[in-house]
C-alpha positions in Angstrom: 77.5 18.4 146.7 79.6 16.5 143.8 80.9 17.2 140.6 80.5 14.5 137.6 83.1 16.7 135.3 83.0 15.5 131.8 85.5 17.0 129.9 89.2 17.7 131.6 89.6 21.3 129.4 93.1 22.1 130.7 95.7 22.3 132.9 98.9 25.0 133.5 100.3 25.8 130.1 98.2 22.7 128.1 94.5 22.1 126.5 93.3 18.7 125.5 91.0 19.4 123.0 93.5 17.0 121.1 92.6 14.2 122.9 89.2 12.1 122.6 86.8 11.2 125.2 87.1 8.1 126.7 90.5 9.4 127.5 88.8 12.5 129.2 86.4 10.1 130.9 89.8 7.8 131.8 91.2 11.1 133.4 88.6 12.5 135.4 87.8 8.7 136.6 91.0 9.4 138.2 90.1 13.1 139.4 87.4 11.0 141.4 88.9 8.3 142.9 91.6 10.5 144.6 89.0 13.5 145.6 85.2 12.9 146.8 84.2 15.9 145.6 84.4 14.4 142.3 82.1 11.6 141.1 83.0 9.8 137.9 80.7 10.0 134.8 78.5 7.1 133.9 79.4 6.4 129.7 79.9 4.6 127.1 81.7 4.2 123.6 79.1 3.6 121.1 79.6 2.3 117.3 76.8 4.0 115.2 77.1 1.6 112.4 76.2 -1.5 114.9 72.7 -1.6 115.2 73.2 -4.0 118.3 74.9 -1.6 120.1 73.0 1.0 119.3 70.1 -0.8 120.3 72.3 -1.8 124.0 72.9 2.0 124.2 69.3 2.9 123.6 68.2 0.8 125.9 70.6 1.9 128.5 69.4 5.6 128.1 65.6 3.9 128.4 66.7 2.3 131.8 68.5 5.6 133.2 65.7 8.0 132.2 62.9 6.0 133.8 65.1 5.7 136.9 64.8 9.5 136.8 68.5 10.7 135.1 67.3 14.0 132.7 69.1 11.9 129.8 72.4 11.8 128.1 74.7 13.7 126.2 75.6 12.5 122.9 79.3 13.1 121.2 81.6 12.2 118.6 84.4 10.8 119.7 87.2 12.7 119.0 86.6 16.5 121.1 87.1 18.7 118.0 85.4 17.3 114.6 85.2 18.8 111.4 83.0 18.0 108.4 82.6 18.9 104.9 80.8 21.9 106.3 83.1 22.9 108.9 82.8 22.3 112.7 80.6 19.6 113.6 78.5 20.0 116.8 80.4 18.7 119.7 77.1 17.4 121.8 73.8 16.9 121.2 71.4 16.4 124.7 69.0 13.2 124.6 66.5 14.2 127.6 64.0 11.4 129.0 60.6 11.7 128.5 59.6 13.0 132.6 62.3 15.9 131.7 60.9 16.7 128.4 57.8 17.2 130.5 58.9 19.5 133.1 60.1 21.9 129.7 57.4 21.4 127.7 54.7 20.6 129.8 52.0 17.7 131.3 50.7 17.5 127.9 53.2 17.7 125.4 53.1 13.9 124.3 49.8 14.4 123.1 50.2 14.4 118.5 49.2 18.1 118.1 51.7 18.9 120.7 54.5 16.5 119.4 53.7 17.5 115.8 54.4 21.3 116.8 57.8 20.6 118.6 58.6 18.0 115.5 58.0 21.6 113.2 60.7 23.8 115.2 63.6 24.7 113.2 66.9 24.0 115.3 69.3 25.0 112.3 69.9 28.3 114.0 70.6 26.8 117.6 72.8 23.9 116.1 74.6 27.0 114.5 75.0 29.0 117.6 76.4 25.7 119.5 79.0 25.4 117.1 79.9 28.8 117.0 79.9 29.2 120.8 82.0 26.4 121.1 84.4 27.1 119.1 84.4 30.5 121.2 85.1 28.4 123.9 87.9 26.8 122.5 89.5 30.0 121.2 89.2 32.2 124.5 90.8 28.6 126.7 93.5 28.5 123.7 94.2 32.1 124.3 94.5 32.2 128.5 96.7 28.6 128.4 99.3 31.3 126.0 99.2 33.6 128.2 97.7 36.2 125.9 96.7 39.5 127.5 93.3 39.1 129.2 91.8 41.3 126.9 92.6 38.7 124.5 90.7 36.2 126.4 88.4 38.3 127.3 87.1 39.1 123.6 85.9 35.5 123.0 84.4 35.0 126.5 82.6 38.0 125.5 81.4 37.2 122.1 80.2 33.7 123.7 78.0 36.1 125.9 76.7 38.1 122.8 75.8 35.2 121.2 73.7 33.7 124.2 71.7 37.1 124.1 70.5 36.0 120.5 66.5 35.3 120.4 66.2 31.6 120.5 64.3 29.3 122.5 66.4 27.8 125.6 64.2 24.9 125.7 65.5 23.2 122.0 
């Protein structure tokens, strides 16, 4: 068994939620060369507004999911981002097609079946991702202070009251 870590969340008294993600990828590239049980993570900095790379980056996600890799996790570059809205989500998950099957079933390429799954509303689960993560963020802030783990412990928990909200684990 390896690990392919992709974020390096903290270390004794210090988060780096400050930091972006190629240095996180930079770090735990590292992590892996000095311990086996780590494996680096295959990525890649991508400009959005470049239609070349997006195309290079589509095509590399193409190439991994028909080699048989579930997909890819999609970020913004910097770990924490906020909008006009607030908190931006901090990941969005690009599965392959052969995954998407093994959710959704044999069929669900057929048009009914993709016009049904095109239909679902994800508002609420973006929603819950944000607010979970910045859960996360608060309960890691709290233990790296030292804060009683009651403390800590009350955002951990609300993180698991959120996850028992009714919502589809396959979107």
């Amino acid at each position: 068994m390896r690990l392919a870590p992709f974020h390096l969340l903290a270390t004794e008294g210090h988060t780096y939620f400050d930091r972006d993600h190629l240095w996180h990828m930079a770090e735990l590239a590292q992590l892996a060369e000095a311990d086996p049980l780590f494996l680096a993570t295959t990525h890649r900095a991508v400009n959005v507004l470049d239609e070349a790379e997006c195309a290079e980056a589509a095509a590399w996600w193409e190439a991994a999911t028909s080699a048989g890799s579930e997909g890819m996790v999609v970020k913004p570059l910097d770990f924490i981002v906020r909008g006009s809205r607030g908190l931006v989500q901090p990941a969005l998950k690009t599965r392959g097609r052969e995954y998407l099957r093994i959710i959704y079933g044999p069929d669900y390429t057929e048009p009914a079946n993709l016009e049904r799954l095109r239909l679902r509303g994800l508002r609420s689960k973006r929603a819950l991702a944000v607010r979970e993560f910045a859960l996360g963020v608060e309960s890691l802030e709290r233990f790296i202070r030292r804060e009683p783990l009651w403390r800590v412990h009350q955002a951990v928990f609300a993180v698991l009251a959120l996850e028992s909200e009714p919502f589809d684990p396959r979107l």
